[in-house]
Residue, then its C-alpha position, 0 to 999 in steps of 0.5 A: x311421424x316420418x318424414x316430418x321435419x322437427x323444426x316445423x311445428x306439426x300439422x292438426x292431422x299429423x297431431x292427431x296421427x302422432x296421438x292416436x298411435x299412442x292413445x289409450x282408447x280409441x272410440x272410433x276407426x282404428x289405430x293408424x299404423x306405417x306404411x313399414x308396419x304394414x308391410x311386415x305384418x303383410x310379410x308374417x302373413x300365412x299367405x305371403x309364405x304360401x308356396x307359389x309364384x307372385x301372380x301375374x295378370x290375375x293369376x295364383x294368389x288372385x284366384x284364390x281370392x276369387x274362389x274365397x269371395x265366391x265361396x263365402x257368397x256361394x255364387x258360381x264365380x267371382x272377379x277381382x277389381x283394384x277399386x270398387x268404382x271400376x268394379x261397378x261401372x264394369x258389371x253395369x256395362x254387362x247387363x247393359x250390353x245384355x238388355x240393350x239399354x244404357x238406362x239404369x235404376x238407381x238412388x240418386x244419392x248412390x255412390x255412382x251419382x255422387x262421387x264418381x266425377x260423372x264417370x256413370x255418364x261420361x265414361x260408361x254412358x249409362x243414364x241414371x232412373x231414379x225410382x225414387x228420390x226421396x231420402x230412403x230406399x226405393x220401394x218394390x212398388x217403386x221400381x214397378x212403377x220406373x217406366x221403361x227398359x231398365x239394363x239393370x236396378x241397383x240397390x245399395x245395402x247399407x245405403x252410406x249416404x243415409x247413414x248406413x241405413x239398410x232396408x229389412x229383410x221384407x223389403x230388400x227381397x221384395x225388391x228383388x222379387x220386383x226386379x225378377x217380374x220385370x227380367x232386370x238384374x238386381x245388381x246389390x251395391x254390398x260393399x259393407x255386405x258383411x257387416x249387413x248380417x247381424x241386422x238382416x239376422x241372415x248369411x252371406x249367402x241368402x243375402x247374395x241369392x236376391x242379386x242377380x251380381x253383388x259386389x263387395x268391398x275388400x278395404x272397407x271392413x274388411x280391412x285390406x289395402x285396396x280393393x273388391x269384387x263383383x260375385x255373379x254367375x260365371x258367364x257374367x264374371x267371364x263378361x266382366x273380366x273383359x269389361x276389367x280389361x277395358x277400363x284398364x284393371x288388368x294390373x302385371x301384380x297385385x299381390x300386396x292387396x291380394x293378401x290384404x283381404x285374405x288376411x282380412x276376411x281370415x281374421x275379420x268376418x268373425x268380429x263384426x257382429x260384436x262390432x255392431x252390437x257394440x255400435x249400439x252401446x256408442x249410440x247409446x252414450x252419445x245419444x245422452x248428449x243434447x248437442x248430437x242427433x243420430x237418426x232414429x233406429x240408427x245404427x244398422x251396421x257398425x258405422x253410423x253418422x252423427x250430427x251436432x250443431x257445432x262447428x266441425x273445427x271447433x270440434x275437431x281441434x276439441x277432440x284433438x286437445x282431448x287426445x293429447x290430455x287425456x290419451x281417449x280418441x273420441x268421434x273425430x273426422x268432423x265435417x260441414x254439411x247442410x249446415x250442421x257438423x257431421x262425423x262418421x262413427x266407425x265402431x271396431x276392436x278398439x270400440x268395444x272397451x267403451x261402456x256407454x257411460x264412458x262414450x258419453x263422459x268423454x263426449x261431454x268434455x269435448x262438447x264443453x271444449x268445443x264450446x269454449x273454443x267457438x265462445 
């Protein structure tokens, strides 16, 4: 691994970088590559050789993205944002200067709730509403009943927090009609939109047509650099483009990034219905094994979470020492949580060469190994 110095024994993470660069198999996530790599394959990109000028402030190839997203969603326009949490707190500004009202339905396990150091609060000055908060998406019934003015009812498709867990097809426009009674805009939080299809058994754009402002990832499945953007009709982008100015997402180049997703959702969106029925096969194998539970129904996308008993770093040493004897990079990236271990199965490419036979022959070595190492 660059810059690491040889007379220095290496890290566990940079072990595990090092192995999984060569790994014959890799169960879960993808093969980590330099940052040199990346830039090469960035550099052979088709749309690196387009002919036109770096983009400045948003222009050129940052418009051909939008007109892509907005494309493949069929809504009237779309807005680049360098992250997602940017994205969100600019288009819920927009439908709360639009209502008058700072007072916003969500879940309180949404990534706004959780992971955003209260900037929701504290930098947007939103107030939270939970329609629910019980461990599931909220109800029509339930947003019927939030008392009121609400700017805006966020939905998030699939909800992480849960696993990865969507709501049917039934229950999300139900959700949505409920929001059309009451004049709310449904902004769908869909930063694994994409690979949301194959469960609903719809397109891109009849998920879209519910949410009155979707926004969606461009890193995640998608595979880019950075990313995302928020797809609405074109005087709420317009409102939103200048809520990006505000919170300083305006960036001189972006282009990098820019190809990123393009390369992305040329070479992706095409793959991730195989990835989701392969999400199935994993689930399949490793629910053979007694030490871990993955919710019942799970997976609904091509990424669940897992749960064992066993201490993540009994775990994670296991999976590593797996590795390097066998070359099969099996469910890695364990972490405590409520007193259980937890892992996130990321099923791709690399996934689709395990049977679940094999899933469960390599999980049953490191499970055995983890126990060794906890003994």
């Amino acid at each position: 691994m660059g810059g690491i110095d040889d007379d220095q024994p290496q890290t566990a993470s940079e072990r595990l970088w090092s192995a999984s660069r060569t790994a014959a198999r890799l169960l879960s996530n993808e093969r980590p590559v330099t940052a040199g790599e990346r830039l090469a394959a960035l550099a052979a990109s088709p749309h690196a050789a387009h002919e036109e000028a770096a983009d400045v402030y948003g222009d050129g190839i940052v418009e051909r993205l939008e007109a892509r997203i907005a494309e493949l969603l069929n809504k009237p326009a779309a807005l680049w944002f360098p992250s997602g949490t940017m994205a969100q707190q600019a288009i819920l500004q927009v439908w709360a200067a639009r209502s008058g009202s700072a007072r916003v339905a969500v879940h309180p396990l949404h990534h706004t709730q959780l992971q955003e150091e209260d900037a929701f609060a504290r930098l947007s000055g939103f107030e939270a509403v939970h329609p629910t908060t019980a461990r599931r998406h909220p109800t029509a019934d339930e947003l019927r009943a939030t008392a009121g003015p609400l700017a805006a009812a966020v939905l998030e498709l699939p909800m992480q927090e849960l696993g990865y867990v969507l709501p049917t097809w039934e229950e999300y426009t139900a959700f949505a009609e409920a929001a059309r009674e009451r004049s709310i805009p449904l902004h769908v939080d869909g930063a694994r939109i994409w690979e949301s299809r194959t469960r609903f058994a719809k397109t891109l754009p009849e998920i879209a047509a519910e949410a009155s402002s979707l926004y969606v990832s461009l890193y995640k499945g998608v595979g880019g650099l950075s990313g995302a953007a928020i797809a609405a009709s074109a005087d709420v982008v317009d409102d939103a483009r200048i809520w990006r100015t505000r919170y300083g997402g305006d960036l001189f180049r972006q282009f990098p990034a820019i190809i990123a997703a393009l390369d992305g959702l040329d070479a992706r969106l095409d793959r991730m219905d195989a990835w989701v029925r392969q999400a199935a096969v994993v689930a399949d194998g490793l629910r053979r094994l007694p030490e871990l539970h993955i919710e019942a129904g799970l997976p609904h996308i091509n990424e669940f979470w897992v749960s064992s008993e066993l201490p993540a770093g009994a775990l994670n040493a296991a999976v590593l020492e797996h590795l390097e004897t066998t070359g099969d990079r099996w469910l890695h990236g364990w972490w405590s949580a409520e007193g259980r271990s937890v892992a996130e199965a990321t099923i791709r490419d690399d996934a689709l060469a395990w049977t679940a036979e094999d899933v469960a022959a390599a999980g049953r070595a490191v499970l055995d190994r983890a126990r060794t190492l906890v003994a």
